[in-house]
C-alpha positions as CSV (number, residue, x, y, z in Angstrom):
1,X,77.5,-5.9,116.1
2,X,81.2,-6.3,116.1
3,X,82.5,-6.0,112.2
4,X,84.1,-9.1,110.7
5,X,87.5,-9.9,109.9
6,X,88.5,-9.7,106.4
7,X,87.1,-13.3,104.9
8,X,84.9,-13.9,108.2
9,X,81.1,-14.2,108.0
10,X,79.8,-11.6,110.8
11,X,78.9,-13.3,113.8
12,X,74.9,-13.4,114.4
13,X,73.0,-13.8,117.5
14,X,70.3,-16.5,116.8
15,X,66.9,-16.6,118.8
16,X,65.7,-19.8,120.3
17,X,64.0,-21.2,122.8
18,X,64.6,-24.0,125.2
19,X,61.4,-26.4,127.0
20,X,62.0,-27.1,130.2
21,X,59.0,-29.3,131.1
22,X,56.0,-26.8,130.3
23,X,57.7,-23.7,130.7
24,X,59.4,-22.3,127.5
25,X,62.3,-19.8,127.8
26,X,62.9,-17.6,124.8
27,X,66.7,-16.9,124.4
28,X,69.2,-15.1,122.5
29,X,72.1,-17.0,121.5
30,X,76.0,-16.9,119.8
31,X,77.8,-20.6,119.4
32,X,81.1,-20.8,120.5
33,X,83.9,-21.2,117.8
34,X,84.9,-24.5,116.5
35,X,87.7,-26.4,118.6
36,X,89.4,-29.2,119.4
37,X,89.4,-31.1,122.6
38,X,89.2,-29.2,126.0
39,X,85.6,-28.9,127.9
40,X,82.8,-26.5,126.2
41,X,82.1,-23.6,128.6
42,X,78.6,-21.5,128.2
43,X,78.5,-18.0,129.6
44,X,75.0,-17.4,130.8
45,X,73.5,-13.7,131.4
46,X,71.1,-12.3,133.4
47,X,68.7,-9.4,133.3
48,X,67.7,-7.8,136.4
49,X,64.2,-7.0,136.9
50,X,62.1,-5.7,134.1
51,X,64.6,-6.5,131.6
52,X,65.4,-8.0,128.6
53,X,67.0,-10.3,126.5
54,X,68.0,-8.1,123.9
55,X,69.5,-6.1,126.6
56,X,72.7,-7.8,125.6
57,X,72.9,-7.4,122.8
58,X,75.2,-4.6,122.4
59,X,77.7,-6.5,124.0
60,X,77.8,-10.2,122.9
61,X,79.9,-9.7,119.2
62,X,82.4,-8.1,121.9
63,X,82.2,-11.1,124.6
64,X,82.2,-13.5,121.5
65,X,85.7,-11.7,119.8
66,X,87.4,-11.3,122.9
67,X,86.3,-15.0,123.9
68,X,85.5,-17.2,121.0
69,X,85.4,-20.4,122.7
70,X,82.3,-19.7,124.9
71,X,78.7,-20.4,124.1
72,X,76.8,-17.5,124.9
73,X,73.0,-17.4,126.1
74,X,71.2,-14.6,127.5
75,X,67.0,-16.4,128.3
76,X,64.2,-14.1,128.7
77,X,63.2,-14.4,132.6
78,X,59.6,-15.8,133.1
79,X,57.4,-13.4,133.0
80,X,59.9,-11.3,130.8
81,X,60.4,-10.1,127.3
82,X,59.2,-13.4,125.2
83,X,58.9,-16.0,128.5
């Protein structure tokens, strides 16, 4: 995880899952900052084949300080990790 900014709470992935009709998709996920105005963008990412969620983990506090403004969700794949 990337380490806070003095006075900053540390930036957490949180777990969830979305229902799409019967099929549930566990996912890992980071909000994107508070703003003002302007569209809200979601980055989505993809494992390959016999991956993982948590595969991204490493890298989301970085994706998230570099780009604060984008929502970002990496889903478990059917038949992957928790799906």
């Amino acid at each position: 995880m990337s380490i806070p900014r003095a006075g900053e709470p540390p930036i957490l992935p949180r777990v969830r899952s979305i229902r799409l009709d019967d099929i549930e998709i566990a996912c890992t996920e980071i909000a994107a900052a508070p703003k003002t105005g302007g569209p809200d963008r979601t980055l989505v990412l993809l494992h390959g084949l016999t991956g993982h969620r948590d595969d991204f983990l490493p890298m989301l506090s970085l994706l998230h300080a570099r780009h604060p403004g984008l929502r970002l969700l990496a889903p478990d794949l059917r038949g992957h990790g928790d799906s």
